[in-house]
TIRO-2110 file (N, C-alpha, C; in Angstrom, 1 decimal):
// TIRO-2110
3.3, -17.7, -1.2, N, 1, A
1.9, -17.4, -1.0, CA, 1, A
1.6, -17.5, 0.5, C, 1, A
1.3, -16.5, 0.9, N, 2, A
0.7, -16.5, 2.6, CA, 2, A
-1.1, -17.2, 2.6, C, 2, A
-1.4, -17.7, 3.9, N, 3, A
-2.5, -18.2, 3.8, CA, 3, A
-3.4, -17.2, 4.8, C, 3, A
-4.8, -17.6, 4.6, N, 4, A
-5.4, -16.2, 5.6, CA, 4, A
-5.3, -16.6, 6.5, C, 4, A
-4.8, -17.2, 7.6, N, 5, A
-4.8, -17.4, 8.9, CA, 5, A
-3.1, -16.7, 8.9, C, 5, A
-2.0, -16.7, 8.4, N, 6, A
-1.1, -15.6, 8.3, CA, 6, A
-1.8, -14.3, 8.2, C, 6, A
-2.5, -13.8, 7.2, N, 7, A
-3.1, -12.6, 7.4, CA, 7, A
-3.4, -12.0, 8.7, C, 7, A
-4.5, -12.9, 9.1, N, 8, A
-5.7, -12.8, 10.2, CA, 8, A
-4.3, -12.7, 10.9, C, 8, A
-3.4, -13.0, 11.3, N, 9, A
-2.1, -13.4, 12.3, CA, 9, A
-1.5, -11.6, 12.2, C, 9, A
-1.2, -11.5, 11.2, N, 10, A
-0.2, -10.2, 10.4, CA, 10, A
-1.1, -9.1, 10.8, C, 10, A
-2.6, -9.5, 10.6, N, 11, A
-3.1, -8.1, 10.9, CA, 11, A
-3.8, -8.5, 11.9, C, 11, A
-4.0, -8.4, 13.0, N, 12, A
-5.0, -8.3, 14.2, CA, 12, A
-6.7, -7.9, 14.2, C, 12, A
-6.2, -6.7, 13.6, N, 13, A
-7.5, -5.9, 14.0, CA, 13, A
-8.4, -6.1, 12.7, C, 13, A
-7.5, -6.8, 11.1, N, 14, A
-8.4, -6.7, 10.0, CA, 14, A
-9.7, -7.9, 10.6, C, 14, A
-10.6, -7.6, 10.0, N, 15, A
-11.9, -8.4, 10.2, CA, 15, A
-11.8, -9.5, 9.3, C, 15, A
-12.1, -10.5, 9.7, N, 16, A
-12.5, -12.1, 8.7, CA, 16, A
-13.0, -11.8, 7.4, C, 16, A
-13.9, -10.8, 7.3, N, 17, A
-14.5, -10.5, 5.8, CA, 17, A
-13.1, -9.5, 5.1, C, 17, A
-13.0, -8.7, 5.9, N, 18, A
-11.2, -7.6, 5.0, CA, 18, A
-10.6, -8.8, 5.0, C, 18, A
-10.4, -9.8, 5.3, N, 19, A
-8.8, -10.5, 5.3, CA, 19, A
-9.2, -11.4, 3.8, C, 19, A
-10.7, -12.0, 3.9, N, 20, A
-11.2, -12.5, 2.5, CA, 20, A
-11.3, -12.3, 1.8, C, 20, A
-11.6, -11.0, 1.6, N, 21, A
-11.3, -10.1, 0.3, CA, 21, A
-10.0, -9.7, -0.1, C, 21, A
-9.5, -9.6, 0.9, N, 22, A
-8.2, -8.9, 0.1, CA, 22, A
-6.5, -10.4, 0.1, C, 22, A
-7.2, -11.9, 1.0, N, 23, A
-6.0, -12.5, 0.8, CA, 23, A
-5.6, -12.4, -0.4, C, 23, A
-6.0, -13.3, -1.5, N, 24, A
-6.0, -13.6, -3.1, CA, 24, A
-5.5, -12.1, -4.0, C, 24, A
-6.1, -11.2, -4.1, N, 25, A
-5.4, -10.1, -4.3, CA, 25, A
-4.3, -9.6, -3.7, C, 25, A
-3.4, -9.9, -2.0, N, 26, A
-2.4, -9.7, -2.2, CA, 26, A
-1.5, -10.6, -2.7, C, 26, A
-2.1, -11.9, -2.9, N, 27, A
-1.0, -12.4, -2.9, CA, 27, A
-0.6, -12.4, -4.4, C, 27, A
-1.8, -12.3, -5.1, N, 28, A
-1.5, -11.9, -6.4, CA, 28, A
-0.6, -11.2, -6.6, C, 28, A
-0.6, -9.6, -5.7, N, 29, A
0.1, -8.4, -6.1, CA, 29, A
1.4, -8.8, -5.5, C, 29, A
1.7, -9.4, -4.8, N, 30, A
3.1, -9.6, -4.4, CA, 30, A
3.8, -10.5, -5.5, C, 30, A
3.2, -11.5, -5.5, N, 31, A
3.8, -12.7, -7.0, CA, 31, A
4.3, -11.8, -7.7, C, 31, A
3.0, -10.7, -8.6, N, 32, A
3.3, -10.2, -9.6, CA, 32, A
4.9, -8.8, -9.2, C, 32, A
4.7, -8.6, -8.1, N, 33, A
6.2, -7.1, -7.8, CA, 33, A
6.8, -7.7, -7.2, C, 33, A
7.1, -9.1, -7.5, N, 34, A
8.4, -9.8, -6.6, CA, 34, A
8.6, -9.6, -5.5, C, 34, A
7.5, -9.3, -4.4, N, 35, A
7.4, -9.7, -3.1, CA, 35, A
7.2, -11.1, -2.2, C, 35, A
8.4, -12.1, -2.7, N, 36, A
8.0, -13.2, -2.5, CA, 36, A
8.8, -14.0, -1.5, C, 36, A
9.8, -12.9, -0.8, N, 37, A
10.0, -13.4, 0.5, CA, 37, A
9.3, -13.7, 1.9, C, 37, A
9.5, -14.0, 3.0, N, 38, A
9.0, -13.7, 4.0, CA, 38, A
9.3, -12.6, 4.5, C, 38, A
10.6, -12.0, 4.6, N, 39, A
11.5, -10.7, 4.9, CA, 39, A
10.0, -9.5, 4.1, C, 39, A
10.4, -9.8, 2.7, N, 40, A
9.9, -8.8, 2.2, CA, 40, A
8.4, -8.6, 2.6, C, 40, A
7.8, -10.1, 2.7, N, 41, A
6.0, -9.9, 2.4, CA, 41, A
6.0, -8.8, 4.4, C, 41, A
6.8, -9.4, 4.9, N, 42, A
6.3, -9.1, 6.5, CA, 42, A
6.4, -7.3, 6.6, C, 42, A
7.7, -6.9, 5.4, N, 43, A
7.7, -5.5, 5.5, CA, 43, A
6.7, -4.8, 4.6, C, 43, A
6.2, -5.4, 4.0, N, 44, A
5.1, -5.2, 3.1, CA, 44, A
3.9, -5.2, 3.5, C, 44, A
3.8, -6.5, 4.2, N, 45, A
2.0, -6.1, 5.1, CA, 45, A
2.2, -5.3, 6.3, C, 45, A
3.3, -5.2, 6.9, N, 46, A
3.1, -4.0, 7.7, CA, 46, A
2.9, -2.8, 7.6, C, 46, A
3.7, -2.4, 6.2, N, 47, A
3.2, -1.4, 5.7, CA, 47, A
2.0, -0.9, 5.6, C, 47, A
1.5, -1.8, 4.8, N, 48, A
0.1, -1.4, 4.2, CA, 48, A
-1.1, -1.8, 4.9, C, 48, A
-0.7, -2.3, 6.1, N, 49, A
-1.8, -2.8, 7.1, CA, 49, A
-1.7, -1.2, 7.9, C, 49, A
-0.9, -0.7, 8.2, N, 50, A
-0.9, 0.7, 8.5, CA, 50, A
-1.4, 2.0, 7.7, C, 50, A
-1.0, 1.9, 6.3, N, 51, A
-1.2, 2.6, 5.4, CA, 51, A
-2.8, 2.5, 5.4, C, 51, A
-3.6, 1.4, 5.3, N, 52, A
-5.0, 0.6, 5.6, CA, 52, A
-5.9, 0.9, 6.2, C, 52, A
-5.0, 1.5, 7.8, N, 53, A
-5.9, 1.0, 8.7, CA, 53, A
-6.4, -0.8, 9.3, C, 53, A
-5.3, -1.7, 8.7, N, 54, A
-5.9, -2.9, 8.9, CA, 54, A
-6.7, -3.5, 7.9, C, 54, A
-6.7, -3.0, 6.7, N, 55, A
-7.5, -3.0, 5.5, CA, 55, A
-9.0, -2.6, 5.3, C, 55, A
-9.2, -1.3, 6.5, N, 56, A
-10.6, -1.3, 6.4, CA, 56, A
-10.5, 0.0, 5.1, C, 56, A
-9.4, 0.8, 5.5, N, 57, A
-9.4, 2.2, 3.8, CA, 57, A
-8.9, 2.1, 2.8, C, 57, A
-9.3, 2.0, 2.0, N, 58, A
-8.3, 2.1, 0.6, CA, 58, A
-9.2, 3.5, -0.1, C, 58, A
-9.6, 4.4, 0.7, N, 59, A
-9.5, 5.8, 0.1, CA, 59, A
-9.5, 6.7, 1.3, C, 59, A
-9.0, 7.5, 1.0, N, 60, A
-8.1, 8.4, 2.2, CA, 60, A
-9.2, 9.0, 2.7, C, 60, A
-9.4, 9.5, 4.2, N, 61, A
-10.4, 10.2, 4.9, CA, 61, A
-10.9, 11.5, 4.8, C, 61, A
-9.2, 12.1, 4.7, N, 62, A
-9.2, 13.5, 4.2, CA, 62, A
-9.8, 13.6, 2.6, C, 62, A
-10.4, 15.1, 2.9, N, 63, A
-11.2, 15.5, 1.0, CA, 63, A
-10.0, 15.6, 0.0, C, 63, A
-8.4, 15.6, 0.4, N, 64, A
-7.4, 15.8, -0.7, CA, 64, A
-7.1, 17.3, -0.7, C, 64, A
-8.2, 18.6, -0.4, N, 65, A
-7.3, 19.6, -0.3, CA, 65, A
-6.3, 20.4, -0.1, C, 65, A
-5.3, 19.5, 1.1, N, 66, A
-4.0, 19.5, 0.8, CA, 66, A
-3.3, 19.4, -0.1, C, 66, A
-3.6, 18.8, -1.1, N, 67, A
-2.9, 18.1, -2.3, CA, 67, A
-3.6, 19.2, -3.3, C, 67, A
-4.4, 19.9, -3.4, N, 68, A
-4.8, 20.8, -4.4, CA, 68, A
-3.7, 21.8, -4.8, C, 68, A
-3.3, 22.0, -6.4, N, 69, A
-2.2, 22.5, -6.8, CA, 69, A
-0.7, 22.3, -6.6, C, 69, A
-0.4, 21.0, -6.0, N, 70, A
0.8, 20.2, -5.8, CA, 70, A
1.5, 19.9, -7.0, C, 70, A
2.4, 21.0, -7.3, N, 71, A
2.9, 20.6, -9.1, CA, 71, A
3.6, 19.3, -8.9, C, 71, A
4.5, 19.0, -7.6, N, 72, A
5.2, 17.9, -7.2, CA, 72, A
4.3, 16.7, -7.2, C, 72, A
3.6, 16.8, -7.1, N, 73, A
2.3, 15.4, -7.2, CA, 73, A
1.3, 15.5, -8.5, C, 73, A
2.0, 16.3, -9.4, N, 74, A
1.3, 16.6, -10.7, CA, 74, A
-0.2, 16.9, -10.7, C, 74, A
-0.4, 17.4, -9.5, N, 75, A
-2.0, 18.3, -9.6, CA, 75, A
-2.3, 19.2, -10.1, C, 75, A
-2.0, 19.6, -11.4, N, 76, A
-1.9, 21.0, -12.1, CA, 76, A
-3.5, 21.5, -12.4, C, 76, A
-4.5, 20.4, -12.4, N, 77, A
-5.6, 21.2, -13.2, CA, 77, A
-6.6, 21.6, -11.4, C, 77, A
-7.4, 22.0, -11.6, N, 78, A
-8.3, 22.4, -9.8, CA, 78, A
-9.4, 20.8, -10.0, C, 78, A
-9.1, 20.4, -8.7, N, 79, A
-9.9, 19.5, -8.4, CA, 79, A
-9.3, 18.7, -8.3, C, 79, A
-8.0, 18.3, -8.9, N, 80, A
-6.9, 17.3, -8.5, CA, 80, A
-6.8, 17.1, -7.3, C, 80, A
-6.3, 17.4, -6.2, N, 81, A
-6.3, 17.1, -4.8, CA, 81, A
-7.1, 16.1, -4.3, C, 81, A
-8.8, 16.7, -5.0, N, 82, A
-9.3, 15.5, -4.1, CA, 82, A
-9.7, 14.7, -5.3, C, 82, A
-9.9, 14.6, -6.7, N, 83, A
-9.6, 13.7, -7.4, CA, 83, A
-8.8, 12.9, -7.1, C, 83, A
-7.4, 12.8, -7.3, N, 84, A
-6.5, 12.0, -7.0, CA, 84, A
-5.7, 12.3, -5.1, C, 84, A
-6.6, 12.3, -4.5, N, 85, A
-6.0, 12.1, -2.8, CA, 85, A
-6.0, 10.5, -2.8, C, 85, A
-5.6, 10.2, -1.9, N, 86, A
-4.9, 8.4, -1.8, CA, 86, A
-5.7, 7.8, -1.6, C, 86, A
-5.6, 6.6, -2.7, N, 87, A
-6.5, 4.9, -2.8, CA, 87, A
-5.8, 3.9, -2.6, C, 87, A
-6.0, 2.7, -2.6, N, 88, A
-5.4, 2.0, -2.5, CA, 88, A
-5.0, 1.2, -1.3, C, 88, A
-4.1, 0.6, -1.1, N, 89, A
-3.6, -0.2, 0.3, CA, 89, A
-2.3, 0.5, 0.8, C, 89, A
-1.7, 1.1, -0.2, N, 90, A
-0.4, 1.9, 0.1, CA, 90, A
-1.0, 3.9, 0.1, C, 90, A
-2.2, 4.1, -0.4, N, 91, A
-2.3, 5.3, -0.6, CA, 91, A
-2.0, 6.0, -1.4, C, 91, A
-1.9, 5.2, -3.3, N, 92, A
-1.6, 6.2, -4.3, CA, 92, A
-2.1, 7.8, -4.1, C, 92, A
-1.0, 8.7, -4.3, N, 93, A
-1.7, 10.0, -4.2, CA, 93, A
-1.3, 10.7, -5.4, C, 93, A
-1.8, 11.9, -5.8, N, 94, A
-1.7, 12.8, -7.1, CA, 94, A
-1.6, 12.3, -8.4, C, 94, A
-2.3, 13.1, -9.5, N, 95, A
-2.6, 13.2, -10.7, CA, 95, A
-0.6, 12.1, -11.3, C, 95, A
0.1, 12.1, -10.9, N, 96, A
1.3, 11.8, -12.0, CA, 96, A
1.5, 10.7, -11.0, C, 96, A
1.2, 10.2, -10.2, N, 97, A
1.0, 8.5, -9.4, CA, 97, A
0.1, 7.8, -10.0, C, 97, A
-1.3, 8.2, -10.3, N, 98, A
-2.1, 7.7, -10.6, CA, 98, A
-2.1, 7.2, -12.4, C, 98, A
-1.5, 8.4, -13.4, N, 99, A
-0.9, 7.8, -14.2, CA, 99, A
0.2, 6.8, -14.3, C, 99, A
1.2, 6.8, -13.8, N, 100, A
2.3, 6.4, -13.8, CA, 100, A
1.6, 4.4, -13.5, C, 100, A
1.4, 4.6, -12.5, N, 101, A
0.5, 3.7, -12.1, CA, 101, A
-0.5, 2.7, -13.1, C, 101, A
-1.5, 3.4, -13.1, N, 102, A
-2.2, 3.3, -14.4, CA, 102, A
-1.8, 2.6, -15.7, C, 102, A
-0.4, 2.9, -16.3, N, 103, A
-0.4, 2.4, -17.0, CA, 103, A
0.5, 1.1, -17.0, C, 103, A
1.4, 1.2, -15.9, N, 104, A
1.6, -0.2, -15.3, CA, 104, A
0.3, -1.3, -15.5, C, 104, A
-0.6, -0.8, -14.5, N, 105, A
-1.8, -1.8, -14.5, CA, 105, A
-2.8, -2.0, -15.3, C, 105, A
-2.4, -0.8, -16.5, N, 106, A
-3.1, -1.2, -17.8, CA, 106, A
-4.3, -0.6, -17.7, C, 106, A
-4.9, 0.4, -16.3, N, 107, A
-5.8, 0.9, -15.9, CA, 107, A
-6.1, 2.4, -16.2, C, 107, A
-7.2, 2.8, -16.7, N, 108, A
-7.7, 4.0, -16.7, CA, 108, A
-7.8, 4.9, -15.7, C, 108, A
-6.9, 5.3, -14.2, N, 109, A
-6.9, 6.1, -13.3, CA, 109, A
-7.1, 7.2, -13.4, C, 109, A
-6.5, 7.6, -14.5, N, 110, A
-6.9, 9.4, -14.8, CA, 110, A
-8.2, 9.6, -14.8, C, 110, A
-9.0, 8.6, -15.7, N, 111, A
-10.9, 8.8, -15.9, CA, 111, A
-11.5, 8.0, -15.0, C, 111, A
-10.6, 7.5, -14.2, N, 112, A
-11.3, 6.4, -13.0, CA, 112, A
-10.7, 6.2, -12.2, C, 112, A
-9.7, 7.2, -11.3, N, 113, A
-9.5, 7.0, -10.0, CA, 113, A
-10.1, 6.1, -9.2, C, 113, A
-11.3, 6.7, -9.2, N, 114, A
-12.3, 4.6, -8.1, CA, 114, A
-11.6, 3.4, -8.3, C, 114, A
-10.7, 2.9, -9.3, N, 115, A
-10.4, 1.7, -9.2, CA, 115, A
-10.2, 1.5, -8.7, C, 115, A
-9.7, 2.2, -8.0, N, 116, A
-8.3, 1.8, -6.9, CA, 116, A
-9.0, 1.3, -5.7, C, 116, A
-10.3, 1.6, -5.3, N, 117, A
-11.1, 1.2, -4.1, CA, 117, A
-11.6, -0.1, -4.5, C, 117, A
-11.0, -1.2, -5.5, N, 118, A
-11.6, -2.4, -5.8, CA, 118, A
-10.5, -2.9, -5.3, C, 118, A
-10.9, -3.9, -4.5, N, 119, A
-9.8, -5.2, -4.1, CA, 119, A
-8.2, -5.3, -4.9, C, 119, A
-8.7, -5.9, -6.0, N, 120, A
-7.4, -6.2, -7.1, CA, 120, A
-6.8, -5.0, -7.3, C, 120, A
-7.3, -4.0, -7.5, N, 121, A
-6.8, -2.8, -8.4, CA, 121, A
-5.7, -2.0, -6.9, C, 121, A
-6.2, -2.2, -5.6, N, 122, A
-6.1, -1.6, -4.4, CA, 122, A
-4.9, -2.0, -4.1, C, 122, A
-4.7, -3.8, -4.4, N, 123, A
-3.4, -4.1, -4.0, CA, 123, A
-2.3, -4.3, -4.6, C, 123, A
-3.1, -4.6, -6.3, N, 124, A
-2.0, -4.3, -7.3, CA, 124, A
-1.1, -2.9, -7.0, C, 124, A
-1.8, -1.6, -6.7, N, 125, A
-1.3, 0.0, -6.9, CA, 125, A
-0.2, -0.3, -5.8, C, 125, A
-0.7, -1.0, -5.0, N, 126, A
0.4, -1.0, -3.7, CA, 126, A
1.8, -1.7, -4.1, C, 126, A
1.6, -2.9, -4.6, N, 127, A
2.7, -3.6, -5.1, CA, 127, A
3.6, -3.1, -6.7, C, 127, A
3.0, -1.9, -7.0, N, 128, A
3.7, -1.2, -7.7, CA, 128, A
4.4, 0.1, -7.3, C, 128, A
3.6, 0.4, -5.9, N, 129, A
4.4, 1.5, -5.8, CA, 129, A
5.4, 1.0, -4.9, C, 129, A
5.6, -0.4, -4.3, N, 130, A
7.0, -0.7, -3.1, CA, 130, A
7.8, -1.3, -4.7, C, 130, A
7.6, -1.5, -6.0, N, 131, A
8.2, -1.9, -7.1, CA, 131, A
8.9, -0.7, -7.1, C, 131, A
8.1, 0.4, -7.4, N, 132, A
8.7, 2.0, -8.0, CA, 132, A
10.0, 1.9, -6.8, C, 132, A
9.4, 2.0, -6.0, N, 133, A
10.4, 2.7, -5.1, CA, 133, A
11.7, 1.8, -4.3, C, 133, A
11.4, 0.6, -5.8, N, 134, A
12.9, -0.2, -5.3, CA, 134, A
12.5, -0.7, -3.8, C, 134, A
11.7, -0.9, -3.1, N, 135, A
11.8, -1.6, -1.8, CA, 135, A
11.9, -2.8, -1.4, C, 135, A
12.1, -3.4, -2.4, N, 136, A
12.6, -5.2, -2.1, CA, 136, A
13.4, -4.9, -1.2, C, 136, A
14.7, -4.0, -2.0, N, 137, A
16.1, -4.3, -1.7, CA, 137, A
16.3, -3.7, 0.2, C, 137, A
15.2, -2.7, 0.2, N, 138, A
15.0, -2.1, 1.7, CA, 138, A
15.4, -3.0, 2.2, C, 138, A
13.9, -3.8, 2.3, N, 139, A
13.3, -5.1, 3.3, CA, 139, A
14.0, -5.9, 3.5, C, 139, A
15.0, -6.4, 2.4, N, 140, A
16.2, -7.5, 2.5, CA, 140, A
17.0, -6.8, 3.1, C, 140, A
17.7, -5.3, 3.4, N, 141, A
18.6, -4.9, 4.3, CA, 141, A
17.4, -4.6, 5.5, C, 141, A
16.6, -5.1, 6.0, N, 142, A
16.2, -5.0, 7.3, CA, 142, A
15.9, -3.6, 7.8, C, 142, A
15.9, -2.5, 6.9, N, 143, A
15.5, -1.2, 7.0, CA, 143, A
14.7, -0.6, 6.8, C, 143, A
13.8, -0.8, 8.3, N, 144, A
12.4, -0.6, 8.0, CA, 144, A
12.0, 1.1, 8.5, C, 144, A
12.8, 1.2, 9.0, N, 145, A
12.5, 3.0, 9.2, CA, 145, A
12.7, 3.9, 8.0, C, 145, A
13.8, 2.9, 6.8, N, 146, A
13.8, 3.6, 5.4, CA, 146, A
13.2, 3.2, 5.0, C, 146, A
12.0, 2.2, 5.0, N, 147, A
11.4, 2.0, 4.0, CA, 147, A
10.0, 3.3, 4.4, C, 147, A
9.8, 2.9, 5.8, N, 148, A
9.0, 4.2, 6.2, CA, 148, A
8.7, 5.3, 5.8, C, 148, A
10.3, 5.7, 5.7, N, 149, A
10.5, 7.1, 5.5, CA, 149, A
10.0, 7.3, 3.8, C, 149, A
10.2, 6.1, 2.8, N, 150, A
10.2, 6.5, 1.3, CA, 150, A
8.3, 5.9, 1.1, C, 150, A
7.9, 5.9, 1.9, N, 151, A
6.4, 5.5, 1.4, CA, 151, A
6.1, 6.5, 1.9, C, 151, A
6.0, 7.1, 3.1, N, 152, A
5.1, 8.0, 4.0, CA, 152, A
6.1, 9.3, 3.8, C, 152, A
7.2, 9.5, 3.1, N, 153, A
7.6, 11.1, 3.3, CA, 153, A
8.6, 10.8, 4.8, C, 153, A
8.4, 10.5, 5.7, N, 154, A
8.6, 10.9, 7.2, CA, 154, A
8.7, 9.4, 7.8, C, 154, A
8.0, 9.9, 9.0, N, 155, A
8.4, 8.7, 10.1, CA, 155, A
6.4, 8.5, 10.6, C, 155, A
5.8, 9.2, 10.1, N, 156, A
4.5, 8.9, 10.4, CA, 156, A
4.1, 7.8, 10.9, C, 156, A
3.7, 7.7, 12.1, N, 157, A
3.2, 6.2, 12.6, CA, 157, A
4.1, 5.1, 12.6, C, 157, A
5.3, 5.5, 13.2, N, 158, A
6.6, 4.4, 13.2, CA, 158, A
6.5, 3.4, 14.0, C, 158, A
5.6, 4.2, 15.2, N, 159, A
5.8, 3.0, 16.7, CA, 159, A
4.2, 2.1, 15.7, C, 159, A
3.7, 2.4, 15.4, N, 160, A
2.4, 1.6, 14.7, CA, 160, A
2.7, 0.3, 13.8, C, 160, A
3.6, 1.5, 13.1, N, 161, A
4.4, 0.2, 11.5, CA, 161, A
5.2, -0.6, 12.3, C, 161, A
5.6, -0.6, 13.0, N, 162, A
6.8, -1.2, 13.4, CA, 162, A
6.3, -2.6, 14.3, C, 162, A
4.9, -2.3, 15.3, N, 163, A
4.2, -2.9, 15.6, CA, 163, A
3.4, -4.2, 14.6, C, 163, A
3.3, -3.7, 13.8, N, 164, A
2.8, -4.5, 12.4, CA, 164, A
3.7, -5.1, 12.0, C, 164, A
4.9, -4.7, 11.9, N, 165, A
6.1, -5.2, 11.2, CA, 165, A
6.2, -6.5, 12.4, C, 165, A
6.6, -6.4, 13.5, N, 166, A
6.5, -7.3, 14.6, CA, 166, A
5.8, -8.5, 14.0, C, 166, A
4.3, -8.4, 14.0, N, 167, A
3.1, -9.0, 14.0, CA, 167, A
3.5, -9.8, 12.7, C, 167, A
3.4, -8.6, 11.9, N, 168, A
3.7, -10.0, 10.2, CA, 168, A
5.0, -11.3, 10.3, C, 168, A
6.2, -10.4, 10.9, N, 169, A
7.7, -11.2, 11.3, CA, 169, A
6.7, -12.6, 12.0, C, 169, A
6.4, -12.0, 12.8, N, 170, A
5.5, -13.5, 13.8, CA, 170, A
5.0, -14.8, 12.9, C, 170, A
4.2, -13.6, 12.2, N, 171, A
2.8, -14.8, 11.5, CA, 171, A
3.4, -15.3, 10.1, C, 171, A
4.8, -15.1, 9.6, N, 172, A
5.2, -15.8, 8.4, CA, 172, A
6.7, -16.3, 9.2, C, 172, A
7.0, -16.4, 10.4, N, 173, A
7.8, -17.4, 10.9, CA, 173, A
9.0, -16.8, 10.8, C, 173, A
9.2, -15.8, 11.1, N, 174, A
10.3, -15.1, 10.9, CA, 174, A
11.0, -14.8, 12.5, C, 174, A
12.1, -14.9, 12.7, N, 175, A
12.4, -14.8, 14.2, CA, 175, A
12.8, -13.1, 14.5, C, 175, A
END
């Protein structure tokens, strides 16, 4: 369990009220997806402190119509895109994430995408999608430009994550 003065440490720029709301729900969501290293938690909140913004978004800026008709992201019906554009702390995106998802967490996303913009629900989605995508095992090999690459598609905001990644290593004692 990390404490909020690690938080406040890991993220800089989150605010005293973002770091309050969201300590207890992550640490929930990490317990629960076996993020219970220091290794893993530091590659984890840098992630999602980037993915975030620092925890100020858990719903994406853009309206999603990129994502409109993305059979790869199971957007098949119109309005998908920005129905399901990214929530969360990690940025669930598309109609077959948001199921898949969903029924991990037992949640209605298909008829309630908004969950995801509640605290618990925000950081639970996150700690199932670094589950999905096997990234324990990343963070324990120290490969954080793969882990990059399998959340974000690419290298998006590398010099940023990496900066975060820094910052968490710091604030959970990691050398």
């Amino acid at each position: 369990m990390i404490s909020s003065a690690q938080l406040r440490s890991a993220m800089p720029f989150a605010t005293a009220d973002r770091v309050a709301t969201f300590i207890q729900p992550l640490n929930d969501a990490m317990d629960e997806f076996g993020v219970t290293t220091p290794t893993r938690q530091a590659a984890f909140l840098a992630q999602v402190c980037h993915e975030s913004g620092s925890l100020h978004y858990i719903l994406e800026l853009a309206d999603g119509s990129a994502y409109e008709g993305r059979g790869d992201l199971g957007n098949t019906q119109l309005g998908d895109g920005h129905k399901y554009r990214g929530r969360g702390l990690i940025q669930i995106t598309g109609r077959a994430n948001y199921a898949a998802c969903g029924a991990v967490l037992g949640l209605d996303l298909i008829g309630h995408p908004e969950l995801l913009e509640q605290p618990g629900p925000a950081a639970r989605s996150a700690g199932w999608f670094w589950q999905q995508k096997s990234l324990n095992g990343v963070a324990d090999a120290g490969k954080f430009g793969t882990l990059t690459r399998l959340i974000n598609g690419g290298y998006n905001g590398i010099d940023d994550r990496i900066s975060h990644w820094i910052n968490a290593r710091r604030a959970l004692g990691i050398a």
